[in-house]
C-alpha positions in Angstrom: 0.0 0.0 0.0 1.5 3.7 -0.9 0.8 7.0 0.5 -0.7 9.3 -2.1 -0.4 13.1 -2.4 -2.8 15.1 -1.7 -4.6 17.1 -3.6 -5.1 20.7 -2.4 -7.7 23.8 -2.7 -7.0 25.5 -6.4 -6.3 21.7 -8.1 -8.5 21.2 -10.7 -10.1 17.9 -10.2 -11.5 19.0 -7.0 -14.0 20.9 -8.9 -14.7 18.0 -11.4 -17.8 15.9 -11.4 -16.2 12.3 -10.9 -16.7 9.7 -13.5 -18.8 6.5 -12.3 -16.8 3.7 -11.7 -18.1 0.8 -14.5 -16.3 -2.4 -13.2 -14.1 -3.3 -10.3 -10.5 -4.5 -11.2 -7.1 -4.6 -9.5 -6.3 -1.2 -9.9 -9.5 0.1 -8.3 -8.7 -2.5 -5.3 -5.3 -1.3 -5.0 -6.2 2.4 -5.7 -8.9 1.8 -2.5 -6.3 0.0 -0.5 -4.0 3.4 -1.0 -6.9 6.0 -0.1 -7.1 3.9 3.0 -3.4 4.4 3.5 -3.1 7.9 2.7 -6.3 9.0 4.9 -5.3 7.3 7.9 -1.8 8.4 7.4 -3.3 12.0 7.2 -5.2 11.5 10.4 -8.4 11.8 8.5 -11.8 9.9 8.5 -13.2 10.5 5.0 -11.2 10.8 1.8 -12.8 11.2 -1.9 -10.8 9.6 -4.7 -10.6 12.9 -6.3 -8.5 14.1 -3.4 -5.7 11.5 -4.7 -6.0 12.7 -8.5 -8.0 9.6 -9.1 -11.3 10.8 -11.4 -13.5 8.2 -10.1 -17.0 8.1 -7.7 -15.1 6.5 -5.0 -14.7 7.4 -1.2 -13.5 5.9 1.7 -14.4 6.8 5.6 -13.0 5.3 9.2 -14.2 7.4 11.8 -13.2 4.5 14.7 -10.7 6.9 16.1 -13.6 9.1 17.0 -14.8 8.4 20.8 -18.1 6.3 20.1 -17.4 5.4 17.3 -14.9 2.5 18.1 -17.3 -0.1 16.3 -17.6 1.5 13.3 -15.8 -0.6 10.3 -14.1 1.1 7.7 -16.2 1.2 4.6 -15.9 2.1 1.0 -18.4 4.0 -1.3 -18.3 3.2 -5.3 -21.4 5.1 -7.2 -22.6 6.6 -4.3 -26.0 8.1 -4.3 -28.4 9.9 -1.6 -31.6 8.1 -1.7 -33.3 10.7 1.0 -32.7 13.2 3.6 -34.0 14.0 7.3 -35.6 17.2 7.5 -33.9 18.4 10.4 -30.9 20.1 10.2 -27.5 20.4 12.1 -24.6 22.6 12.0 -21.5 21.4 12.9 -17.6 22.1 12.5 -16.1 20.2 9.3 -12.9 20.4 8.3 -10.6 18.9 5.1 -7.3 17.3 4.2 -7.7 19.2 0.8 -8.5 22.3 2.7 -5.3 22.5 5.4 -5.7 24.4 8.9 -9.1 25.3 8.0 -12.3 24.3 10.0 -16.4 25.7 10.0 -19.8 25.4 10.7 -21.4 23.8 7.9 -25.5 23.2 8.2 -26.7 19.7 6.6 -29.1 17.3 7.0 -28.4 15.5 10.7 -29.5 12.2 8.9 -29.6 10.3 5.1 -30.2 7.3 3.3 -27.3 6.4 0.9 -27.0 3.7 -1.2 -23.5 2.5 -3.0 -21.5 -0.2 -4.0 -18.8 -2.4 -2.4 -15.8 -3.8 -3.7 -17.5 -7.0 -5.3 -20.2 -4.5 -6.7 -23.1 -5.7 -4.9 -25.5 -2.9 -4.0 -26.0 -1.6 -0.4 -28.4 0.9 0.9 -27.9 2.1 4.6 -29.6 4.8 7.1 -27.0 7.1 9.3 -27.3 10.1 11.0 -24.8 12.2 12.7 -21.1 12.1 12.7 -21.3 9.0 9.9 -24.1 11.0 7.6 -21.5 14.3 8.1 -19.0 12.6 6.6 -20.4 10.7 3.8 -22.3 14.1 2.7 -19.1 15.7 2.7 -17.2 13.0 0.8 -20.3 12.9 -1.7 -20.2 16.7 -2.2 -16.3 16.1 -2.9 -17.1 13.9 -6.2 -19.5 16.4 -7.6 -16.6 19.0 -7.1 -18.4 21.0 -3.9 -16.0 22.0 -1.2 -17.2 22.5 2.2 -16.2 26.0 2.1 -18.9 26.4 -0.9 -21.6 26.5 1.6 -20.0 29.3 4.1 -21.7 32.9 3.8 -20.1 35.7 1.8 -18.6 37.6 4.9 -16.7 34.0 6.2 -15.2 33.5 2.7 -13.7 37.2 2.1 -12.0 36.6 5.9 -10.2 33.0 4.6 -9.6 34.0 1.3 -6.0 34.7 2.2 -5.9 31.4 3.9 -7.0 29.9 0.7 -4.5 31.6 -1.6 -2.2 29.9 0.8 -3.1 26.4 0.6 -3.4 27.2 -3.5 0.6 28.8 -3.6 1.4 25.8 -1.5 2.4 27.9 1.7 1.1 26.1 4.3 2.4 22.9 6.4 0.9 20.1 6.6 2.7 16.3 8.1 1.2 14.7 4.8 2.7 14.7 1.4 0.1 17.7 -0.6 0.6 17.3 -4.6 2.9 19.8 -6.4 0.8 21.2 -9.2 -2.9 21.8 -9.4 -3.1 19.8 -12.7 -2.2 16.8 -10.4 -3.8 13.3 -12.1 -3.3 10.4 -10.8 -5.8 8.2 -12.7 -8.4 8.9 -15.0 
């Protein structure tokens, strides 16, 4: 298993709609294997294929390292779609490997039904709410190229703007490799 770079605010393919994956070979198993590798190695609990340079509808979450959520398996997403959404709403701070020393309030829906593929293709759907429905939302919103600082209000996004230009130019530090360019592509 390798540790992948990671790709950054400004790369392109975070703003790229993700192709659907259309069959499960050994490159998609090793390329899942390696997101695995790269988020825990980031100290992260949900990474987006797209955040690798891979262009595929593929995430991964862990989030076992979060106090009670020691039970909770790692799983992996392929096609993933939200079948429904609660009504009631919850704000709560998010941050993202893509979006280094950077952390807000983002409002969405405290609970979802998602359903997605495994590794042998066969289709799963599955109710969450919470920390677990946070995360996949946010990973989702990653493969149809929406950051989770598109949601903040104008105000918050003039005062990290600098930030941002930052993480774009590279000029921040971060204990996980970041990629070099913003044309960065791994895999198509």
């Amino acid at each position: 298993m390798s540790i992948l770079p990671i790709t950054v605010f400004g790369d392109d393919i975070l703003r790229k709609k993700a192709a659907p994956v259309t069959e499960i070979k050994d490159d998609i198993v090793e390329i899942v294997d390696n997101m695995f590798s790269t988020m825990i190695n980031a100290n992260g609990i949900g990474l987006a294929a797209n955040q690798v340079g891979i262009n595929r509808r593929i995430f991964v979450i862990d989030v076992s390292a979060v106090e009670g959520y020691e039970k909770f398996k790692p799983m992996v997403f392929i096609n993933p779609k939200i079948v429904s959404k609660s009504d009631e709403l919850e704000s709560f701070e998010e941050g993202c490997l893509s979006i280094p020393e950077l952390k807000a309030n983002v409002i969405r829906p405290k609970g979802i039904e998602i359903s997605f593929y495994d590794l042998n293709m066969k289709e799963h759907k599955m109710e969450t709410d919470d920390l677990v429905a946070r995360v996949i939302q946010h990973e989702l919103d990653h493969l149809n190229g929406v950051l989770f600082i598109d949601y903040l209000d104008e105000e918050t996004k003039k005062k990290i703007k600098k930030h941002l230009n930052k993480i774009k130019n590279r000029k921040v530090e971060v204990n996980y490799p970041i990629t070099k360019s913003p044309n960065y592509l791994l895999y198509k």
